[in-house]
Residue, then its C-alpha position, 0 to 999 in steps of 0.5 A: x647651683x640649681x637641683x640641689x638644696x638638701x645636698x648643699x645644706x648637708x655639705x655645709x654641715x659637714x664640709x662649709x662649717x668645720x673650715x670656717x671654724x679652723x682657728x683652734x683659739x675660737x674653734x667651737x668643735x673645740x669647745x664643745x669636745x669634739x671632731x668634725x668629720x675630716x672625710x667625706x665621700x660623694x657618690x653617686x652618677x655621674x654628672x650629678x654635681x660632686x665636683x662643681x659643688x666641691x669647687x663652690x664650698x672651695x670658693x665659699x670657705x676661701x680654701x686652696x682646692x687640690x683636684x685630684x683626677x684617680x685614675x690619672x695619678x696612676x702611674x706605671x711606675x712603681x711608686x710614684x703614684x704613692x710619692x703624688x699622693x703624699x705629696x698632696x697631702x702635704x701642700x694642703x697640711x701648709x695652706x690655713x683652709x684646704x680641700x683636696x678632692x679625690x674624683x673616682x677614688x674608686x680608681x685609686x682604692x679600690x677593694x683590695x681583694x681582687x687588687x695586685x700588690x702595687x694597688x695594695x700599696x697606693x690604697x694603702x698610702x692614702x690610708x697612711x695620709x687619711x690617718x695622718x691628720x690631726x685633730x682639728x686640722x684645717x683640711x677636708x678630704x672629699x672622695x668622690x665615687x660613681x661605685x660606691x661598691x667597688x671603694x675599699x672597706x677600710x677607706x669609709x670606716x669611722x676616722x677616714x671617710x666618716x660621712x657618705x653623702x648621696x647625689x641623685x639624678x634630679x627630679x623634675x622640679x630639680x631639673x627646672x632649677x638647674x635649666x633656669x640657672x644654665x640658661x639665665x642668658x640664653x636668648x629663647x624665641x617665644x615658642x620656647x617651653x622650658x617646663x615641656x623640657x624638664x617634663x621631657x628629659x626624666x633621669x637626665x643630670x645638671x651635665x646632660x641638661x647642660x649639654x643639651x643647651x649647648x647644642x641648641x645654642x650651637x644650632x641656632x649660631x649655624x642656622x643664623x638665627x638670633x634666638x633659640x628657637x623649641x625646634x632648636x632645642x628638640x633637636x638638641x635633645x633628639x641629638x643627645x639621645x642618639 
């Protein structure tokens, strides 16, 4: 993952380290008195990397990853979105690493002061769930938000959603990182100036820059051309700007 290196070492202090250290005979958290966070809340715009770096601390700890897609699990029917709820949270309680990864928990728990009763009672299932874990469990619950604002109050105080983490557009820099990893494979004409891309797309995320490969690759394939060419790629970028 490119753009994203102060980001990736926090997650690992806090998502990475407490999974690997899930045995509780060798357990050091245990050693030493204390609890790693159990709740971490990811915000920030969207196309920023919150769910693909989720998928890659997965990967790294050889943990069973739960998506849970917010405003999909709300159901119309009376209490079945709670019923989903617990039901995740219990599968993964059975697995010996496990992250469930709540996207837009916005949607799920939102601020319950200008909420009906039938979201009262979703957030306050989650509540019920966040609250359910045992000291030193072998899960990590990763809420992700693109308004942080809109999140109910009592869902990120201490023993619930304890650490925040911030995910920001890139800087030019960043952006070059994330280009070299998206198109470490892209065939490229020799005209090509990938700095002049990074230096062209200021407030793009990793998705739109991703985007914007796509389309050029796509392109040059129509053109029949073999490689891609910068004329290819600033009509990518002209296009995704329309």
């Amino acid at each position: 993952m490119g753009g994203l290196t102060d980001t990736i070492e926090e997650v690992k202090d806090v998502v990475e380290i407490p999974l690997r250290e899930s045995d509780k005979e060798t357990n050091r958290f245990n050693k030493h008195g204390v609890e790693p966070d159990t709740g971490i809340l990811f915000h920030g715009p969207p196309g920023t990397g919150k769910t693909l770096l989720a998928k890659a601390v997965a990967k790294e700890t050889g943990s069973s990853i739960y998506l849970v897609n917010g405003p999909e699990i709300i159901s119309k029917w009376y209490g079945e979105t709670e019923d989903i709820i617990r039901e995740i949270f219990s599968n993964a309680k059975k697995k010996k690493r496990a992250i469930i990864f709540i996207d837009e928990v916005d949607s799920i728990a939102p601020d319950r002061g200008d909420t009906k009763q039938f979201q009262r009672k979703i957030v306050a299932q989650l509540l019920t769930e966040l609250d359910g874990f045992e000291p030193l469990n072998d899960v990590v619950v990763i809420g992700a938000t693109n308004a942080l604002n809109e999140v109910d109050s009592a869902i990120i105080r201490p023993g619930r959603f304890d650490r925040k983490i911030k995910f920001s557009k890139p800087t030019q820099t960043e952006r070059m990182e994330i280009i070299e990893k998206i198109t470490k494979d892209v065939d490229f004409g020799e005209s090509v100036d990938l700095q002049l891309f990074a230096e062209s797309t200021d407030g793009w995320t990793g998705a739109d820059l991703s985007g914007v490969i796509s389309r050029a690759v796509t392109i040059s394939i129509r053109r029949e051309g073999d490689l891609v060419t910068q004329d290819d790629l600033f009509r990518a970028i002209k296009g995704a700007g329309e």
